[in-house]
C-alpha positions in Angstrom: 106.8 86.4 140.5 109.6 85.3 137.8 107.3 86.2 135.3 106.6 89.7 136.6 110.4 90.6 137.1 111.6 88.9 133.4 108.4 91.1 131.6 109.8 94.4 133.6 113.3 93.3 132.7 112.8 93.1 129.2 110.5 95.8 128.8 113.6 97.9 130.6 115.9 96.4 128.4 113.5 97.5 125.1 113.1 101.0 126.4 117.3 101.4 127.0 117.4 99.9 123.1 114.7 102.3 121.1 116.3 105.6 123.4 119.9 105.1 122.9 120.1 106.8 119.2 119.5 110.6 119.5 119.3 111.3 116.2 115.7 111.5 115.6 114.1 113.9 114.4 110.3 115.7 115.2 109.0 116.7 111.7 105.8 118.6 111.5 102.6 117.0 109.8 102.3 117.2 105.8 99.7 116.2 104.0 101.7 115.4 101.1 99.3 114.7 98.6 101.4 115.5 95.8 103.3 112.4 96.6 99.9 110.8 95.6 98.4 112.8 92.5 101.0 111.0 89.8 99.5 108.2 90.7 95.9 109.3 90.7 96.1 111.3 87.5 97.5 108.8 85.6 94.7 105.8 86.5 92.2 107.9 86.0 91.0 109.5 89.4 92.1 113.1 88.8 88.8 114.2 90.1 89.6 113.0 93.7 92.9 115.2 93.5 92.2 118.1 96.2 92.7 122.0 95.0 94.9 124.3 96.6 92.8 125.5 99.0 92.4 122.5 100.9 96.2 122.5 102.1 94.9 125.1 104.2 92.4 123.7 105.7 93.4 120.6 107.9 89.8 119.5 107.7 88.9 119.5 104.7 92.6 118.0 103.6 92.4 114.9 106.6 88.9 113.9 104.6 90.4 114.2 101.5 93.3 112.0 102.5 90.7 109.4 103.9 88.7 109.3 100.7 91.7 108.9 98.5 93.2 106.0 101.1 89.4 104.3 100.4 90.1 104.9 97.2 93.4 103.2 97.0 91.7 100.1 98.6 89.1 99.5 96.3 91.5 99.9 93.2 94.9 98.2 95.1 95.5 95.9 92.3 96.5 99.5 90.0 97.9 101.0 92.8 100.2 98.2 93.7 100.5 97.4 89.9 103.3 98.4 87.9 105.4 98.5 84.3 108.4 96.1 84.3 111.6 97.8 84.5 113.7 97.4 81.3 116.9 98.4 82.8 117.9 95.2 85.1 121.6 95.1 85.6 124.2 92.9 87.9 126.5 95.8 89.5 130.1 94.9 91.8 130.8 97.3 94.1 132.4 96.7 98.1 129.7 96.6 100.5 129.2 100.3 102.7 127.3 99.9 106.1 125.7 103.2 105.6 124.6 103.2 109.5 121.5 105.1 110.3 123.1 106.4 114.2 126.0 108.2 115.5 127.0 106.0 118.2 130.6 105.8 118.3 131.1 102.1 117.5 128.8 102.3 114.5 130.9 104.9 113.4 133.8 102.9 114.1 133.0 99.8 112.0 131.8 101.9 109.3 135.1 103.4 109.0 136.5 100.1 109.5 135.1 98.7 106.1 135.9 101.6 104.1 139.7 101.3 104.9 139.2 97.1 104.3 137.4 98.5 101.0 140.4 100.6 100.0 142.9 98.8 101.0 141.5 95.7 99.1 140.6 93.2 101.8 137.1 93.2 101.4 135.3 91.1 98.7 133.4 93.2 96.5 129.3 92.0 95.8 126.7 91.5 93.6 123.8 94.0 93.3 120.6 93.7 91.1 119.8 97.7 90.3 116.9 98.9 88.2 114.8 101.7 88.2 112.0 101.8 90.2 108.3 102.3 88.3 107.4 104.4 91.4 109.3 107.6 91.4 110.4 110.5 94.0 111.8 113.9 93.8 115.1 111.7 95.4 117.1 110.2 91.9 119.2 107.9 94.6 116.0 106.7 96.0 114.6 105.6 92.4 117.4 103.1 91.4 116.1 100.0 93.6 119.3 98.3 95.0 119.3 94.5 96.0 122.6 92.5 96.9 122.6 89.0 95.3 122.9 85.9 97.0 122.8 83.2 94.5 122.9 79.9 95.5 125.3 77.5 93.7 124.4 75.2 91.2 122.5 72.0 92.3 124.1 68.6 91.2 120.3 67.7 90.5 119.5 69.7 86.9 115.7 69.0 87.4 115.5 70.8 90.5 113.6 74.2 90.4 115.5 77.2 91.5 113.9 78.9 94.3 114.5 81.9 95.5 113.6 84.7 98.5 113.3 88.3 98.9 114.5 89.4 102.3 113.3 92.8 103.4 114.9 94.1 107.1 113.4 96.7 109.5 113.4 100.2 109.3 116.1 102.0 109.5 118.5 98.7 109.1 122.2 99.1 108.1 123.8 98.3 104.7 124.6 94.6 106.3 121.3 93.8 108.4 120.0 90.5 107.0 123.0 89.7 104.8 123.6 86.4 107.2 120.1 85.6 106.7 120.6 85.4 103.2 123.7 83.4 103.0 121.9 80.9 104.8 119.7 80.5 102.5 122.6 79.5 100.2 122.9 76.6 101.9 119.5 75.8 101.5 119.4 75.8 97.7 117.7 78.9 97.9 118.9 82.5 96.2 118.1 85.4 97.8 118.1 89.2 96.8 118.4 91.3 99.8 116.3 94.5 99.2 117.0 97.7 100.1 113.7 99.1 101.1 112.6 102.8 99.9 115.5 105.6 101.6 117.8 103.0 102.7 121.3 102.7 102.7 122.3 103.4 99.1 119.0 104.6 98.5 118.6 107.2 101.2 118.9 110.9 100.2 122.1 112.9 101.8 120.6 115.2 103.7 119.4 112.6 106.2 121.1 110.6 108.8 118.3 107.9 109.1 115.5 106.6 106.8 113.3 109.3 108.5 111.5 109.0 104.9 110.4 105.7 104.6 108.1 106.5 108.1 107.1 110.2 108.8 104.7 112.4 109.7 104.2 113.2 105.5 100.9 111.2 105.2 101.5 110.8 101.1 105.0 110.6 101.3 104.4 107.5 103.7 102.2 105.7 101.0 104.5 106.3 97.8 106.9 104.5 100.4 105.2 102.0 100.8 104.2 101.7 97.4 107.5 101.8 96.0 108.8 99.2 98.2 105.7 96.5 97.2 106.3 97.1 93.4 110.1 96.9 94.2 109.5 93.5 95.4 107.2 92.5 92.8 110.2 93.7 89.8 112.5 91.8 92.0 110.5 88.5 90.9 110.3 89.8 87.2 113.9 89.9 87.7 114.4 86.4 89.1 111.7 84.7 86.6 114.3 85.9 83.5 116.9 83.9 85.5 114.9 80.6 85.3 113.3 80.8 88.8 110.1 78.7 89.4 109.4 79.1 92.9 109.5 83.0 95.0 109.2 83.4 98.6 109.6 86.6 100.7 111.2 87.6 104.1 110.2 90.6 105.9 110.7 92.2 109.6 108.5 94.9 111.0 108.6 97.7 108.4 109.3 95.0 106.0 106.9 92.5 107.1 104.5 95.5 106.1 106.0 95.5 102.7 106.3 92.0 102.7 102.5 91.3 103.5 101.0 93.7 100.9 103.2 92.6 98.0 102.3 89.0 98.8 98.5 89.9 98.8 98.8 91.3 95.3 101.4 88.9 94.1 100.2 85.2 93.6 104.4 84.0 92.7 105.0 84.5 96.3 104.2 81.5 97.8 106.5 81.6 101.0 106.2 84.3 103.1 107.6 85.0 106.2 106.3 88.0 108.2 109.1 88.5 110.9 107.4 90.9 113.5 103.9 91.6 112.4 100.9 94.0 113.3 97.6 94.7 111.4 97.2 99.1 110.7 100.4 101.4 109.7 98.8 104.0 111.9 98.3 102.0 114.9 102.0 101.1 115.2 103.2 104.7 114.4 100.5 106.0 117.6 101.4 103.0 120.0 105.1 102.2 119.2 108.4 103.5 121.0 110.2 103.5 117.9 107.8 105.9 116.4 107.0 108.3 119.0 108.9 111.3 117.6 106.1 110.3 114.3 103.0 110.4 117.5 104.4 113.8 118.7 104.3 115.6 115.3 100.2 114.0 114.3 99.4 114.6 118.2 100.4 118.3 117.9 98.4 118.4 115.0 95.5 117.5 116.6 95.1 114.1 115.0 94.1 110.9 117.1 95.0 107.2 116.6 91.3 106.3 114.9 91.8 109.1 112.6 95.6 107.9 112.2 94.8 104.6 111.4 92.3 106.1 108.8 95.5 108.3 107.1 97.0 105.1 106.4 94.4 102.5 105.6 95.4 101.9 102.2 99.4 100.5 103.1 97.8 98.9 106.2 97.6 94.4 105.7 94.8 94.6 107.5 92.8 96.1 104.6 94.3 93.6 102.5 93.1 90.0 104.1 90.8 88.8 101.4 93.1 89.8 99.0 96.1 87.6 100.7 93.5 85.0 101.0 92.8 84.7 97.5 89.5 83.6 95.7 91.0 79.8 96.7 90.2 78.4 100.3 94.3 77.6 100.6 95.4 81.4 99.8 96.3 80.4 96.3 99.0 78.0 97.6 100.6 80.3 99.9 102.4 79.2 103.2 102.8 81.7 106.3 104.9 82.3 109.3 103.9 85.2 111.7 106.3 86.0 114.0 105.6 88.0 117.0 107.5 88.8 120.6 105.4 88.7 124.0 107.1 91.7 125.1 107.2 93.9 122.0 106.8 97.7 122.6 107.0 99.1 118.8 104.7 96.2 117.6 102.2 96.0 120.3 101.3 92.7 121.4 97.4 93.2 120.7 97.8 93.9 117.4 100.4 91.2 116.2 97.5 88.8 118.1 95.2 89.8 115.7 97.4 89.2 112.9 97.8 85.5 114.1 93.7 85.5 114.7 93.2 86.6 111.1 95.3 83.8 109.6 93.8 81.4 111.9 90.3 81.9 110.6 91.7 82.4 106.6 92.5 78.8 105.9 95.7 79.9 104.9 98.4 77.6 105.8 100.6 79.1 108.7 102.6 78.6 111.4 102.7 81.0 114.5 105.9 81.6 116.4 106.2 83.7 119.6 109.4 85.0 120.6 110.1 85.6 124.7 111.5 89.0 124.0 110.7 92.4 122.4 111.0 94.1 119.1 114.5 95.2 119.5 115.7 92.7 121.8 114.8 90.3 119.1 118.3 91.2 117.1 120.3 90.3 120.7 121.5 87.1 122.0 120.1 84.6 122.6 116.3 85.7 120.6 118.3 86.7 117.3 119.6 83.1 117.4 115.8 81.6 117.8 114.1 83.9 115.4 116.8 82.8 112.9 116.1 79.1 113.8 112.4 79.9 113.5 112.7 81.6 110.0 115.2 79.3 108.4 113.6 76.3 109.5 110.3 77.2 107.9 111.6 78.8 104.3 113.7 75.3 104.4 110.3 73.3 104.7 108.3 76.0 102.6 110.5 75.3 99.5 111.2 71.9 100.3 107.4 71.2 100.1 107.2 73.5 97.0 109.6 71.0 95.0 107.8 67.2 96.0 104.4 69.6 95.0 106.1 70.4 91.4 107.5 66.6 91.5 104.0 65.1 92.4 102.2 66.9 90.0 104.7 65.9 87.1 104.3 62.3 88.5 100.8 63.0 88.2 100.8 64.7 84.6 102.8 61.5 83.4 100.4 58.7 84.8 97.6 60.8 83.0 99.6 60.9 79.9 100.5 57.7 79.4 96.9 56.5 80.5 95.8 58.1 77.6 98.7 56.9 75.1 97.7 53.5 76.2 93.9 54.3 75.6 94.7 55.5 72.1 96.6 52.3 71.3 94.1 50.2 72.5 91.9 51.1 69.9 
């Protein structure tokens, strides 16, 4: 019976949380495959790009769509790849909240920091910028924006620096994650807190939320998510010209997306927490609350989830599993946390189950955690407090276990050396 009344509870208390911002918006379905045709033309596949004609005729332009997602799949490594940025830079600037609702205390703290900004009571920051190799019609969206964390020096000079990329949710604030990060400090461990694709700094003006991250623009969706893997993946370039050995990355539900498919493509990230986690893009957009304003617009179009799902195979991890897994039985080094919430009603239960299922039967070392909450309810007291414990304890224990690896193998590398020295001598 207790269990009956906490699941309606919560499952009350996730519904009052993903209706209380009004703000969102029902856009009608677009193709948008000339978010997609840069990318096609240049590698080579201008043959798949559809005419004109096919714009009107949703038939003909959903199977085009789902070839080119197919397509995408096969050839992920090109379509995830990318040219290094040459333009890295360090920029100081006062952190902005850039809130993504128009409730009246949001509005109030945001107006809060600006007047602590002006008034010169609020520290300024450090943020990586570069120009991102995927680009958009939006120039604020191109400049990829990460704040710096960077851990302070270690009294040890032969310890590897480590670092993490942290990714928040969809539609997160200018500050979501920060606290994350500064724990991480006190790990030893530097962070970069990304600013996914059309947030914060990077969203375009004429939106109030990151409406363009997620939408019912079935290209626009991928370059998304494109953008935001090869953003992570620069991020490391970044970090390596700093003297960084060992990468790890930190992602909640969108992110966790993000997080998962740059990982699969990405051997340097070796720690990877997955904060929230579900197996196809179009599954959560059909089943979640947070997305239902996204169901309305494909549902009106005629459009069901299996043909969804289909839209959006090529940015979904569940396409990606052999790739995380890696031609090694161990996933190429990698270590995993899945995080998931028993009541979660924007990442369905069913499907963050089979996420833990598919690592299970990988061989890729992981650790599953279950939160007794929801998706939303996971950033309020007390759950935000045990999903912190549950993240920082593993990236402390990931890292920790990448340094006595690096130390063994040194150990190792010596013992061999100076076998042979001794070999030689005896001679």
């Amino acid at each position: 019976m207790f269990t009956d009344w906490y699941a309606r509870w919560m499952y009350e208390w996730e519904t009052r949380l993903t209706t209380r911002d009004e703000n969102r918006v029902v856009r009608p379905l677009e193709w948008g495959f000339e978010w997609i045709v840069p990318f096609l033309e240049a590698h080579g596949f201008g043959s798949v790009v559809p005419g004109p004609e096919v714009e009107g005729d949703p038939a003909a332009a959903e199977a085009a769509m789902t070839r080119i997602n197919q397509l995408l799949i096969r050839h992920s490594q090109s379509f995830f790849g990318y040219e290094r940025p040459t333009d890295f830079r360090l920029e100081e600037r006062h952190p902005r909240l850039f809130p993504t609702n128009v409730r009246p205390e949001t509005l109030a703290q945001d107006a809060a920091l600006k007047r602590q900004a002006a008034e010169g009571k609020l520290a300024p920051a450090q943020y990586l910028r570069f120009t991102s190799p995927e680009r958009t019609p939006h120039p604020e969206n191109d400049v990829a924006n990460a704040r710096w964390y960077p851990a302070p020096v270690h009294k040890d000079p032969t310890r590897p620096k480590q670092a993490i990329v942290v990714l928040p949710q969809w539609n997160a604030d200018g500050f979501s994650h920060n606290s994350l990060c500064t724990i991480f400090n006190r790990m030893g461990v530097s962070a970069l807190r990304l600013s996914m694709p059309y947030h914060d700094i990077r969203r375009p003006q004429e939106l109030e939320r990151s409406d363009y991250a997620v939408s019912a623009n079935v290209g626009r969706n991928i370059s998304a998510c494109r953008q935001a893997v090869v953003d992570i993946r620069c991020c490391l370039d970044w970090l390596e010209e700093q003297g960084y050995e060992h990468f790890g990355v930190l992602g909640t539900s969108l992110g966790s997306c993000y997080a998962y498919l740059a990982s699969a493509h990405d051997a340097r990230l070796r720690v990877n927490a997955f904060n929230h986690a579900s197996t196809a893009f179009g599954d959560v957009v059909w089943t979640g609350q947070s997305t239902r304003h996204i169901r309305q617009a494909v549902q009106e179009a005629g459009l069901t989830q299996e043909r969804v799902r289909a839209l959006w195979a090529a940015v979904s991890p569940v396409s990606y599993y052999e790739q995380f897994r890696g031609p090694e039985a161990n996933g190429a080094g990698k270590n995993v946390l899945v995080v998931y919430a028993n009541y979660d009603l924007t990442f369905p239960r069913e499907y963050s189950l089979k996420v833990a299922d598919a690592f299970r039967r990988s061989g890729v070392r992981h650790e599953i955690r279950v939160l007794p909450c929801g998706h939303y309810t996971t950033g309020e007291s007390p759950y935000k407090f045990i999903d912190g414990w549950y993240m920082g304890w593993f990236v402390y224990r990931a890292f920790k276990a990448l340094r006595e690896e690096k130390a063994s193998r040194a150990s190792s590398e010596a013992t061999h050396s100076s076998g042979v020295e001794e070999e030689a001598l005896s001679r």
